[in-house]
VOVO-150273 format. One line per 10 residues: number of its first residue (from 1); their letters; for each residue x negated, y, z of C-alpha. Coordinates in nm, 4 decimals. Each point is the difference from the previous one (the first is absolute). Layout:
N
NUM	A	X/Y/Z; ...
//
This chain:
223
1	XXXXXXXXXX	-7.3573/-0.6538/9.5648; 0.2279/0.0302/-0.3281; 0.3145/0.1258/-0.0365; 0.2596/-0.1063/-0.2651; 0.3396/0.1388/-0.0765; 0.2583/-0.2015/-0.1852; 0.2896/0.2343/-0.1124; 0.3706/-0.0664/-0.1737; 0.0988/0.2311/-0.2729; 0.3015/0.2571/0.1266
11	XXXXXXXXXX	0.3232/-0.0413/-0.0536; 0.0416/-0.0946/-0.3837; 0.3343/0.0080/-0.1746; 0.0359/-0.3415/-0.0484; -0.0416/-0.0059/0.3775; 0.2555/0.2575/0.0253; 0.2418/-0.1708/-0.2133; -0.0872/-0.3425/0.1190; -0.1597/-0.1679/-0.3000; -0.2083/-0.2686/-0.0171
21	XXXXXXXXXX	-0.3369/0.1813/-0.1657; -0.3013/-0.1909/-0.0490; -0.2146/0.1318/-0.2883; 0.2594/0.2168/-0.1272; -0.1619/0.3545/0.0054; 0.2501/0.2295/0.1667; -0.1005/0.3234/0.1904; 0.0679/0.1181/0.3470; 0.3532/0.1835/0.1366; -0.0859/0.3415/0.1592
31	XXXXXXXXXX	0.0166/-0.2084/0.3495; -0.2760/-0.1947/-0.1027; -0.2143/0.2833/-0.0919; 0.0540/0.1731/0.3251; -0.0646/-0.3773/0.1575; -0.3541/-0.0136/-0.1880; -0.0579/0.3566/0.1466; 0.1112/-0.0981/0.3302; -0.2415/-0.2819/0.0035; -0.3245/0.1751/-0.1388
41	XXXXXXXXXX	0.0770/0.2505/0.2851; -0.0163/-0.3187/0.2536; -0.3012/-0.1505/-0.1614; -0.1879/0.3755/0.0392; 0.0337/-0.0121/0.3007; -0.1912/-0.2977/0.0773; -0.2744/0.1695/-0.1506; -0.1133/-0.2632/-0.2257; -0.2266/0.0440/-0.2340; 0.0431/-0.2263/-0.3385
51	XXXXXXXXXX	-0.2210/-0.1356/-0.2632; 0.2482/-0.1064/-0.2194; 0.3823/-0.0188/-0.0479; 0.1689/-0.3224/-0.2311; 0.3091/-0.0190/-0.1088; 0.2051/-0.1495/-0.3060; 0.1072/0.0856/-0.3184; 0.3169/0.0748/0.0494; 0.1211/0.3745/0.0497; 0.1680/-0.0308/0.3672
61	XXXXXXXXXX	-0.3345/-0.0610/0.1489; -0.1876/0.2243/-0.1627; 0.2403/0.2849/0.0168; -0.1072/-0.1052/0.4153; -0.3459/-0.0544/0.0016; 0.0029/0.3655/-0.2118; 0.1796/0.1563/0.2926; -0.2136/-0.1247/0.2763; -0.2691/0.0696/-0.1630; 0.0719/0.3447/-0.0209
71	XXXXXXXXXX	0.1099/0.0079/0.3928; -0.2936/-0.1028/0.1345; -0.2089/0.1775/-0.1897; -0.2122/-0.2777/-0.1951; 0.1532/0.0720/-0.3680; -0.3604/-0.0297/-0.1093; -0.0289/-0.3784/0.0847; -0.0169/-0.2798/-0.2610; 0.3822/-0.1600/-0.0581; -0.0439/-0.3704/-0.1319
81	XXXXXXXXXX	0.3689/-0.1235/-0.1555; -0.0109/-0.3429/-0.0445; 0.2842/-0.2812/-0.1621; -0.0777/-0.2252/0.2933; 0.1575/0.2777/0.2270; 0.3247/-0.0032/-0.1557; 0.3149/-0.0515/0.1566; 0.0918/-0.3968/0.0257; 0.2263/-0.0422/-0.3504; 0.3026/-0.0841/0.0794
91	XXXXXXXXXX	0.0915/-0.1555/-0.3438; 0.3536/-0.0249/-0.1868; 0.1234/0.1862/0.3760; -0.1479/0.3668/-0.0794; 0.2645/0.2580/-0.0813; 0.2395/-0.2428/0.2103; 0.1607/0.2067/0.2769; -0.0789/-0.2807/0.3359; 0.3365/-0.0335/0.1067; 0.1618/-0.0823/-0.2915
101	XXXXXXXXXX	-0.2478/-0.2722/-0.0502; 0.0472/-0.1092/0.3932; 0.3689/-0.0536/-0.1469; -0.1044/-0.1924/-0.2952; -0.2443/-0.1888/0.1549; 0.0781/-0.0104/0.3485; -0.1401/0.1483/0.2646; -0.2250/-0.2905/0.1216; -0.2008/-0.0659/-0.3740; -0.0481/0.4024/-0.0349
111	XXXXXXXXXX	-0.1348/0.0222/0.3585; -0.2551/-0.2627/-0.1258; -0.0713/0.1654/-0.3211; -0.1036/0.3244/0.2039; -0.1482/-0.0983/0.3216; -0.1386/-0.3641/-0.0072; -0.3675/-0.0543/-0.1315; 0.0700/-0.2973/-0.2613; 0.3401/0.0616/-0.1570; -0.0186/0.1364/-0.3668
121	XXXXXXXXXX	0.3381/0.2580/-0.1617; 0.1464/-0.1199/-0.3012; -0.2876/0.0848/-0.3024; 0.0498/0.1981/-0.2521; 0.0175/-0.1517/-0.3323; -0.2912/0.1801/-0.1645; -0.2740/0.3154/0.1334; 0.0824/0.3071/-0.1805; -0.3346/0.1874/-0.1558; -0.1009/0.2082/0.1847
131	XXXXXXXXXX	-0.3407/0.2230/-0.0682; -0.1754/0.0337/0.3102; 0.0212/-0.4289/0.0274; -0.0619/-0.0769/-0.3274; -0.3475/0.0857/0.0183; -0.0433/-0.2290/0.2938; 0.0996/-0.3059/-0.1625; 0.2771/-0.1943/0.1606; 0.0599/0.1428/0.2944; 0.4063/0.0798/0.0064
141	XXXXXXXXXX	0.1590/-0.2611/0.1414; 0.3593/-0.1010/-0.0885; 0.0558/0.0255/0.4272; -0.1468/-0.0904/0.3165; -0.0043/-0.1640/0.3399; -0.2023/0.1949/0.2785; -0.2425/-0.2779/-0.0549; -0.0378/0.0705/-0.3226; -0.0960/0.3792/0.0848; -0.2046/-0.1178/0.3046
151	XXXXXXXXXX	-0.2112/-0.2171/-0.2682; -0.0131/0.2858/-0.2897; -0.1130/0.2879/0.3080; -0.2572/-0.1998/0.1961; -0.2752/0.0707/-0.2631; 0.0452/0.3436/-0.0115; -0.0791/0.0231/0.3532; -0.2368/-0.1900/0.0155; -0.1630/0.1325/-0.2418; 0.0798/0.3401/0.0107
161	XXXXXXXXXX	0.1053/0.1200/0.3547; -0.1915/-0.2471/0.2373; -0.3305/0.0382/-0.1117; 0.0473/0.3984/0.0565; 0.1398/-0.0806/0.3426; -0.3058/-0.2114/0.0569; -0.2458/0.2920/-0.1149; 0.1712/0.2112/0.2931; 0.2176/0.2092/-0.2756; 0.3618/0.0286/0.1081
171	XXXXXXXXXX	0.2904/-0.0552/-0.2390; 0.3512/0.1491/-0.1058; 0.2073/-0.2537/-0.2189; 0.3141/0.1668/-0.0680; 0.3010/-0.3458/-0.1438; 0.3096/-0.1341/0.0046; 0.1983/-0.1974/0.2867; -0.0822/-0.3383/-0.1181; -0.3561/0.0107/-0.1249; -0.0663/0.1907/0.3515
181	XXXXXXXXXX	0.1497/-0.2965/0.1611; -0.2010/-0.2220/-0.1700; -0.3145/0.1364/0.1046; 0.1358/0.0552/0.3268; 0.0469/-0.3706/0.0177; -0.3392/-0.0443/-0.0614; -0.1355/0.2385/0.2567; 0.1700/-0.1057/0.2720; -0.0185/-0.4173/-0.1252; 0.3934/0.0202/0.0854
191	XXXXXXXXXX	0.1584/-0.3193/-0.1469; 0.2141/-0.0756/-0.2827; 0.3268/-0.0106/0.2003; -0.1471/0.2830/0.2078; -0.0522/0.2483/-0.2873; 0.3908/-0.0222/0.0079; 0.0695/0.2329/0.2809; -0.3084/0.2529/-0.1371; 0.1725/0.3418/-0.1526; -0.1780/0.2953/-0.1036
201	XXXXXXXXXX	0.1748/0.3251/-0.0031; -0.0380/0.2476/-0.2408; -0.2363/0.2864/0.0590; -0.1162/-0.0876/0.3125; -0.3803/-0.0347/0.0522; -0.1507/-0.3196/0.1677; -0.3959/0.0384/0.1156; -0.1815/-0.3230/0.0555; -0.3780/0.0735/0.1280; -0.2157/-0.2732/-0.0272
211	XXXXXXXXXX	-0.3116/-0.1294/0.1546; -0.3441/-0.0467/-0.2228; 0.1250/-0.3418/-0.1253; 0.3935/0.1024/-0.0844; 0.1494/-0.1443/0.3073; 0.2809/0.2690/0.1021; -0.0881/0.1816/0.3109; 0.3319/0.2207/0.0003; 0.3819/0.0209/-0.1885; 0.1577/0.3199/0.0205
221	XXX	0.3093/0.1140/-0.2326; 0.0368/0.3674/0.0185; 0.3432/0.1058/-0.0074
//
């Protein structure tokens, strides 16, 4: 048996302020610090023992997957950060605060721009350069659906993650709401229209253990 443990970045400030985020970088309030503590205390106590924590390249998460780290003990452990972990990009919307653009949108098109699998935000007009993509080629997008995100993170695990599952080494991957949801989706085979009702909460820990050929023997979120 394997054990995996998707985890949401704390509380960020664009949380907190009730931005839409995406790849902006932005760094956690003092609540989500003491959430990503919270949470490495819940994972120690599972006792698991990791080969390797992933995360993304964008400060929230790492700021997270630094604090666990240090709570249960494994600061030693390799940390992969990876593009393909990144937050779905929410396009021309970031820096938007959500319920002004639930009044210039309406309610209905913004609920399908956040929580439906196929619907795509407005686009920005252009990527801005940024260093850490740059040297990846194209990668930035100008936005994205979930299905877009669900595309761009399947390789990564797998990849990356499931053949480490498979080899009996357990795994911390330490993201954002939507890219968790996308792989979530994947897990569990939950449908398109399903994935709709699927939230993940920030800084709470959710163990999957798995059987010698990734089925899921066990779902536990530790709150």
């Amino acid at each position: 048996m394997t054990y995996l443990v998707l985890l949401r970045h704390g509380q960020s400030i664009a949380n907190r302020d009730n931005v839409y985020t995406g790849w902006s970088d932005v760094p956690l309030t003092q609540q989500g610090r003491q959430e990503a503590h919270q949470a490495g205390k819940l994972i120690y106590q599972t006792g698991i023992q990791f080969e390797d924590v992933h995360t993304s390249l964008l400060k929230r998460a790492i700021t997270t997957a630094d604090i666990v780290m240090d709570e249960i003990h494994q600061n030693w452990l390799p940390i992969h950060k990876a593009w393909r972990l990144n937050e779905r990009h929410y396009g021309a919307l970031r820096g938007q605060n959500k319920d002004e653009t639930r009044k210039t949108y309406g309610v209905h098109q913004v609920a399908l721009w956040r929580r439906s699998f196929k619907a795509v935000p407005p686009l920005l007009k252009a990527t801005e350069s940024d260093r850490r993509y740059m040297q990846l080629g194209d990668v930035e997008p100008r936005g994205e659906s979930l299905e877009m995100a669900y595309n761009r993170l399947l390789p990564y695990w797998t990849d990356q993650i499931a053949p480490k599952l498979l080899a009996g080494k357990n795994q911390l991957v330490v993201a954002h709401g939507s890219t968790l949801r996308a792989l979530i989706k994947y897990l569990e085979q939950i449908s398109d229209e399903g994935i709709d009702g699927v939230e993940v909460a920030n800084g709470e820990p959710i163990v999957y253990q798995f059987d010698e050929n990734l089925n899921i023997v066990s779902k536990e979120v530790l709150d």
